[in-house]
C-alpha positions in Angstrom: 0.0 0.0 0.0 1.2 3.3 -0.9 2.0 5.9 1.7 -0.8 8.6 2.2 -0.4 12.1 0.3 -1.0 15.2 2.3 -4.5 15.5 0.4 -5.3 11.8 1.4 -4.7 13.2 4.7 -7.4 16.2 4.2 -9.7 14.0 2.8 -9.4 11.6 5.8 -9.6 14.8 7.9 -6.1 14.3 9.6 -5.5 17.8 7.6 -7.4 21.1 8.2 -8.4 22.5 4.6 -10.7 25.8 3.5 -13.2 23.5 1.7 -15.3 25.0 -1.0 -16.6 21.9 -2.8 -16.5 18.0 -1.5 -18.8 15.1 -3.3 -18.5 11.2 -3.4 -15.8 11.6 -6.2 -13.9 15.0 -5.8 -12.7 17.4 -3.2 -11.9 21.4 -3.8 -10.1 23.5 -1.1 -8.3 26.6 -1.1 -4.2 26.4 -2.0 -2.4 27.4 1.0 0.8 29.2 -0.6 -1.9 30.6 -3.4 0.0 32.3 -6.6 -3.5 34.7 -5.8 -6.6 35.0 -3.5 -8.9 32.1 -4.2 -6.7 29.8 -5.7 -7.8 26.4 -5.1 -6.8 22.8 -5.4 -9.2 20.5 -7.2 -8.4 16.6 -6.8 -10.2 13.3 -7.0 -10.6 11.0 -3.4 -9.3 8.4 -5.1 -5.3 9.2 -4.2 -3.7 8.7 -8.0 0.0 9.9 -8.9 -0.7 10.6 -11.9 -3.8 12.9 -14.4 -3.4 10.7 -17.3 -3.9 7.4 -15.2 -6.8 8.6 -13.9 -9.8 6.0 -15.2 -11.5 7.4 -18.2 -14.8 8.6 -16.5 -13.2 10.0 -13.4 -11.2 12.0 -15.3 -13.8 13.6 -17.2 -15.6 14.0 -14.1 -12.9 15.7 -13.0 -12.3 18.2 -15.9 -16.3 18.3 -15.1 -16.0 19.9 -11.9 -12.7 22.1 -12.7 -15.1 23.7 -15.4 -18.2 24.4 -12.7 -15.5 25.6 -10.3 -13.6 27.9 -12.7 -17.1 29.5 -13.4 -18.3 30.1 -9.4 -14.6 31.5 -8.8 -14.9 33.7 -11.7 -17.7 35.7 -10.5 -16.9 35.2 -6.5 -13.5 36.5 -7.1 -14.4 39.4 -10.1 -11.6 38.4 -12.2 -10.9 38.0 -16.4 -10.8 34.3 -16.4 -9.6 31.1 -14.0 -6.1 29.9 -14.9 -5.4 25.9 -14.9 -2.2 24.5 -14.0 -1.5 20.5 -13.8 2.3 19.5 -13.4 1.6 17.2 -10.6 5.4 17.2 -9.3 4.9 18.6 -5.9 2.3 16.0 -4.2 1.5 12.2 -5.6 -1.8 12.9 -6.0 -3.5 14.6 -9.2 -4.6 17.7 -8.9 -5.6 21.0 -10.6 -5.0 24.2 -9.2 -7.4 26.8 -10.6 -6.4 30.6 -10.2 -8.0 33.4 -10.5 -6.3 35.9 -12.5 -6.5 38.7 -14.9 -3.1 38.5 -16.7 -0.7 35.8 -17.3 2.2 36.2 -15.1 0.1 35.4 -12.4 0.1 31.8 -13.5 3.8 32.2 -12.6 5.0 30.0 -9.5 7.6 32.1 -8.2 4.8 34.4 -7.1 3.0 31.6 -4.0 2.3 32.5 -1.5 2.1 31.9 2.1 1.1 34.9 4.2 -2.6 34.8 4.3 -4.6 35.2 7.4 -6.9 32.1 8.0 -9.9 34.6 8.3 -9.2 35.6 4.6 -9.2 31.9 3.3 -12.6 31.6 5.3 -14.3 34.7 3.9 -13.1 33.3 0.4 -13.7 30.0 0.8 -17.3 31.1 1.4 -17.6 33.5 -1.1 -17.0 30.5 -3.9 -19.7 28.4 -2.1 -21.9 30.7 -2.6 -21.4 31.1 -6.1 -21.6 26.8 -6.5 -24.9 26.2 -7.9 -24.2 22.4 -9.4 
């Protein structure tokens, strides 16, 4: 059996997370060293190294989501459109961070991070719920 990955660990609870969407299949939660406010981590509850060996119909499922998330953060968070990155080097566990952003270098990693107040990862946490209609 393969070790846990920290998000195994949130999805077990073991690990505190700003949760903004959870089902059966799929778990969103804000990024804690966010490249900008309302960044958030979209992965599967099924703990799988790698995007492309996800099975077929929980990938799609997943891309599903991403594309109901990336709407609800768009208008919680008043920005031009809702970045996608998927490298997948940092934890084994797929993943899609969705960002918020209005120009392209804020897609850029060297820009995380890791000073926001647990208040403001509530109060945007709660402002893309309220936006989740699906």
């Amino acid at each position: 059996m393969q070790e846990k990955s920290v998000f195994t660990k949130i999805i077990d609870g073991e690990i505190p997370a700003h949760k903004v969407y959870e089902d059966e299949k799929v778990l969103a939660f804000l990024d804690i060293h966010p490249l900008t406010d309302g960044h958030v981590l979209l992965i599967p509850k099924d703990q799988v190294d790698y995007l492309f060996d996800l099975p077929d119909e929980d990938y799609r499922y997943l891309w599903e989501v991403a594309k109901k998330l990336a709407h609800a953060m768009k208008n919680a968070m008043k920005t031009l459109r809702v970045g996608v990155i998927v490298e997948g080097f940092a934890v084994p566990h797929t993943h899609i961070h969705l960002v918020p952003i209005n120009n392209d270098q804020e897609l850029k990693h060297g820009a995380r991070r890791g000073d926001t107040p647990d208040e403001k990862f509530k109060e945007i946490a709660k402002r893309i719920k309220t936006e989740i209609n699906f």
